[in-house]
C-alpha positions in Angstrom: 0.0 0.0 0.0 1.2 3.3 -0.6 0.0 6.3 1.6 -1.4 8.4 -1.5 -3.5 5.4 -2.6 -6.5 3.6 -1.1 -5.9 0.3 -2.8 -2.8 -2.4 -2.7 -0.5 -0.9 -5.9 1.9 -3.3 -8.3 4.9 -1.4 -9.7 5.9 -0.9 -13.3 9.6 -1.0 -14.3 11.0 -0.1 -17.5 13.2 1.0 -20.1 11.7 3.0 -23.1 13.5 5.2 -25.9 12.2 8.3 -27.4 10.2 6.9 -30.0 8.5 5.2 -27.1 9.9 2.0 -28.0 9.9 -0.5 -24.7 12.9 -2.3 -24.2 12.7 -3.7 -20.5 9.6 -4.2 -19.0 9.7 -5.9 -15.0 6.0 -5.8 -14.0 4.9 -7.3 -10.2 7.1 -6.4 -7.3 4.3 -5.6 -4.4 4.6 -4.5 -1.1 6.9 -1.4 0.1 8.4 -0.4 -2.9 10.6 2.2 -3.7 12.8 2.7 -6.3 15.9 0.6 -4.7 13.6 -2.6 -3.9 12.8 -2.7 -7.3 16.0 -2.3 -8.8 17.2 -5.2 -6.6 14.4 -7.5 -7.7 14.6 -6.5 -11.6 16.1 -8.8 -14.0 17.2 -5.5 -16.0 20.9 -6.0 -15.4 20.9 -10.2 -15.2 22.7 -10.3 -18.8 25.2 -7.5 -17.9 26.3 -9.3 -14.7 26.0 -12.3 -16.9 28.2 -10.5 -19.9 25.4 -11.0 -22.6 24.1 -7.7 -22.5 24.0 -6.3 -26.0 26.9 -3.9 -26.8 25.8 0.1 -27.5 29.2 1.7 -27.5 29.8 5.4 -27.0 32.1 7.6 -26.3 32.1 10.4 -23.6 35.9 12.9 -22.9 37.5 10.2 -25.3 36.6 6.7 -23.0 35.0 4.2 -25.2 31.8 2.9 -22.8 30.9 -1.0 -24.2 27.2 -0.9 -23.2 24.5 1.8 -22.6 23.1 3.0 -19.7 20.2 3.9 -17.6 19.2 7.8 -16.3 18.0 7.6 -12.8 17.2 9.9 -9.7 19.3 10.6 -6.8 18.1 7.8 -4.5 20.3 5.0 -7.1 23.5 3.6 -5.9 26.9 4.2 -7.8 27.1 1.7 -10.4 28.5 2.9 -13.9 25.4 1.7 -15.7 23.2 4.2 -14.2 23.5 8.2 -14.6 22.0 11.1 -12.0 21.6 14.1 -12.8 23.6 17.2 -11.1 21.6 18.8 -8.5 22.4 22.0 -8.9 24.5 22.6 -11.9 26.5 25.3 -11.7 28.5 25.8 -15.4 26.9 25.3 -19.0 28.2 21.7 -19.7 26.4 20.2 -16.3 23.2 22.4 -17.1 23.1 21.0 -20.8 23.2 17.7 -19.3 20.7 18.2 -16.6 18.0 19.6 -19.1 19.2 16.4 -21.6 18.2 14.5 -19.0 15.3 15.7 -18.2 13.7 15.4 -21.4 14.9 12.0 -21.8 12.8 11.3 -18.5 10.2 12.7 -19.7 9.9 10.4 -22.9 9.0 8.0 -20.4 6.3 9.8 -19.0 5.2 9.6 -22.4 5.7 6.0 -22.9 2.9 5.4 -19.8 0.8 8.7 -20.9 0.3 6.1 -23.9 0.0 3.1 -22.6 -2.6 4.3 -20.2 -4.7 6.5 -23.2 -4.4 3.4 -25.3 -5.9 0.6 -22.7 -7.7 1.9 -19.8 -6.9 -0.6 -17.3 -3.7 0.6 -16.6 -5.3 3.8 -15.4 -8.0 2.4 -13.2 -7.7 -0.2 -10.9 -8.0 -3.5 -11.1 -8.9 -5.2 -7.8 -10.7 -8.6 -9.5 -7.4 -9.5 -11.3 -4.8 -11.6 -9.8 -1.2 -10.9 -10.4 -0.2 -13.6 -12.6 -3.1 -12.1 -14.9 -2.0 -8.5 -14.4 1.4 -9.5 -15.2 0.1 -10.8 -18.6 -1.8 -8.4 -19.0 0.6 -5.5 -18.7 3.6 -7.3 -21.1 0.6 -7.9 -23.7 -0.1 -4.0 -24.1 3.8 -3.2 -24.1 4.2 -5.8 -26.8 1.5 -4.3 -28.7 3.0 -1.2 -28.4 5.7 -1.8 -30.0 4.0 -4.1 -32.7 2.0 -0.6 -33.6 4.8 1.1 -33.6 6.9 -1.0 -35.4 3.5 -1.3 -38.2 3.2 2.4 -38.6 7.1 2.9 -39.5 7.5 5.1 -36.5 10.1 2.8 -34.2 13.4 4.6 -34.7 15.4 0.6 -33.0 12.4 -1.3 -33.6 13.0 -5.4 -33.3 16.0 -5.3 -35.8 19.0 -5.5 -33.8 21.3 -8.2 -33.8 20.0 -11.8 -32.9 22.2 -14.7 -32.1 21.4 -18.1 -33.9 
């Protein structure tokens, strides 16, 4: 239960790009959650640990990175796949980053703005449903998502990356 609702609540993980694009989707962790519980019971980083994680390189003040990484608030631990933004920048270069940032969060905003104006039960509760049903229900509607997108031409990645076998 959180204090600001009157009903149990099921948390939401993911990963989406700007073309609101879904990438990583971890759907049921219940109970008292915040954002570190659920980063400790998401499978987002499994295949990192596990050194299968796809490679993304970039480059950032001429250091090669192998794989991408994930923006995040201030509550996050240190680990060098996740990024916080400055709190108060005080030159140009931190202030560009901070408002990057920023809109970057914001695409995923959008990516559950969508999900929710596209199939209403996200937005309302659903007290009859159990969680195994939720769970499919939820990783059904981000698939789709990305099957509309993908149909209308507008997925920037879309499902053609590199497959092994």
């Amino acid at each position: 239960m959180r204090g600001d609702h009157e009903h149990p609540t099921i948390m939401l993980e993911t990963a989406a790009s700007h073309d609101l694009w879904f990438w990583h989707a971890h759907f049921g962790p219940t109970g008292s959650n915040n954002d570190i519980n659920v980063l400790h019971q998401s499978p987002i980083f499994e295949d990192v640990y596990d050194g299968k994680a796809p490679e993304c390189p970039f480059q950032v003040n001429n250091v090669t990175y192998k794989h991408g990484y994930y923006l995040v608030d201030r509550i996050y631990p240190e680990w060098a796949t996740l990024i916080k933004a400055f709190t108060c920048p005080m030159d140009n270069k931190r202030k560009k980053f901070k408002s990057a940032q920023q809109l970057a969060r914001k695409d995923i905003e959008r990516a559950f703005g969508v999900l929710k104006q596209r199939w209403h039960i996200i937005h309302h509760p659903a007290h009859a449903c159990h969680l195994k049903k939720l769970r499919n229900i939820m990783y059904t509607y981000i698939i789709l998502q990305n099957m509309i997108l993908e149909d209308e031409g507008n997925a920037i990645c879309g499902s053609d990356y590199s497959r092994e076998g």
